[in-house]
N, C-alpha and C positions, 0 to 999 in steps of 0.2 A: 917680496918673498916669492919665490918659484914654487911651479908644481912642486919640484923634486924637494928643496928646502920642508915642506909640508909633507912627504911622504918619511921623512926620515924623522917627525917629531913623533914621542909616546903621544896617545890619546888624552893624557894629562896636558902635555905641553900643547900640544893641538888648541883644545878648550882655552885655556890660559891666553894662546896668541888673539882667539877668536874673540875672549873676552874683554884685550886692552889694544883690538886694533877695529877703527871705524871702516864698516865691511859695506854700508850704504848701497855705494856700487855694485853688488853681489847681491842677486837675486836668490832669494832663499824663504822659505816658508816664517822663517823667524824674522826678516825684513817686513814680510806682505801683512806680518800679524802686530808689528811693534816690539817683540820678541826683544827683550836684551839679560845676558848675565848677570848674577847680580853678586853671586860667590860660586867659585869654583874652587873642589877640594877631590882629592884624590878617594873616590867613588859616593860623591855628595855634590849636586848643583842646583844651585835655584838660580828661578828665572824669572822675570813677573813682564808684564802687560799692560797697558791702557785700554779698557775695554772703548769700543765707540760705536755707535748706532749701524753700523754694515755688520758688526757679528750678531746683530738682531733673528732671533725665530718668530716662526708668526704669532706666539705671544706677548709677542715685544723686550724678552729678555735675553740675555748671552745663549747664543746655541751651544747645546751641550758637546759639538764638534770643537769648540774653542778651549774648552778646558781638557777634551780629549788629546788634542793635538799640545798643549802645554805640557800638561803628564807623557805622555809617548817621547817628548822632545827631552825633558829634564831626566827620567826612567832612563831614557835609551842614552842620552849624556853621563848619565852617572857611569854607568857598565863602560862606553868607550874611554872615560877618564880611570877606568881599571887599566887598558890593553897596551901589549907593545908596540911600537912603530910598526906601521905596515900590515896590523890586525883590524877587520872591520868587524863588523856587527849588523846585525840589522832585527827586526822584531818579528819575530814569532809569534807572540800572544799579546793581546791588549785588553786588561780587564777593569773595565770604569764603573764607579758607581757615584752618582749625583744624589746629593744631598739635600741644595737648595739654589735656587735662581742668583743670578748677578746679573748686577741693572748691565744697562748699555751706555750711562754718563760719565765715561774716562775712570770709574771706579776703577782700582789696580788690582790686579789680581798675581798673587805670588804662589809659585810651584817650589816645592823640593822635591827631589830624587835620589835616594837613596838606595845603595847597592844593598841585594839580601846575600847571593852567591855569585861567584864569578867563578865560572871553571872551565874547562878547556874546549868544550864544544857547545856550552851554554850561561848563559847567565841571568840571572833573576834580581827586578827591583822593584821598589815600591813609592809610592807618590802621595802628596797630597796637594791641592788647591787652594789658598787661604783668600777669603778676599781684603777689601782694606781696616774692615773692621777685625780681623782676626776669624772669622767664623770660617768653616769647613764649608766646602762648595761641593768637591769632590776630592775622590781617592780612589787609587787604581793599584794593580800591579802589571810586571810584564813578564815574557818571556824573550829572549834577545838569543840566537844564533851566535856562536864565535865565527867569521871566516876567515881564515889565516891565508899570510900572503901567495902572492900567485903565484907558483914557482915555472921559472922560465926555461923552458925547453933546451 
């Protein structure tokens, strides 16, 4: 698929190709973390993780950057799974609050992101972290910027 083939897909269809095509080759924050989709729904995505001993703090448990970046990733997915082709986004506000530790032993750790508003110059979602026993880790919400396309001179 080409740039262009990808500039002409909804935000929905974007997620959806990213979800059921092996992206390996493509560097991307969601490669460097183990990051993969797990449902994608038209302003709803979870996404979950295998925790492993490099996202360690000097406590010896998940840094709370790993769950921050799972929420911002699934939050800021939901709102783009709102937009039309050729609309980006990007985050504005990021508001996390940690609950409780997750080991660093391949525990998995599952996000949702759920749109609150979408609207024409802003959008708002909200997040949580579950780990594999079900218990809440963390939960956030955001603010997301609409920026519509570029229009060419």
């Amino acid at each position: 698929m080409t740039t262009t083939d990808l500039a002409t897909m909804t935000g929905l269809e974007l997620l959806r190709w990213m979800q059921d095509t092996d992206r390996d080759d493509v560097p991307s924050i969601g490669r460097l973390l183990g990051m993969r989709f797990d449902e994608v729904e038209n302003g709803r995505i979870v996404m979950s993780l295998a925790t492993n001993p490099d996202f360690a703090n000097p406590l010896g448990t998940v840094h709370g950057g790993i769950a921050a970046t799972l929420l911002d990733s699934v939050m800021g997915c939901a709102v783009h799974s709102t937009l039309p082709a050729g609309v980006g986004y990007t985050t504005l506000e990021l508001k996390v609050n940690y609950i409780r530790a997750a080991r660093t032993d391949g525990q998995k750790l599952t996000a949702t992101g759920t749109i609150i508003h979408a609207g024409r110059r802003t959008a708002t979602a909200e997040g949580k972290v579950l780990d594999d026993a079900g218990k809440l880790v963390a939960h956030a919400t955001t603010t997301c910027i609409i920026l519509p396309p570029a229009r060419v001179a």
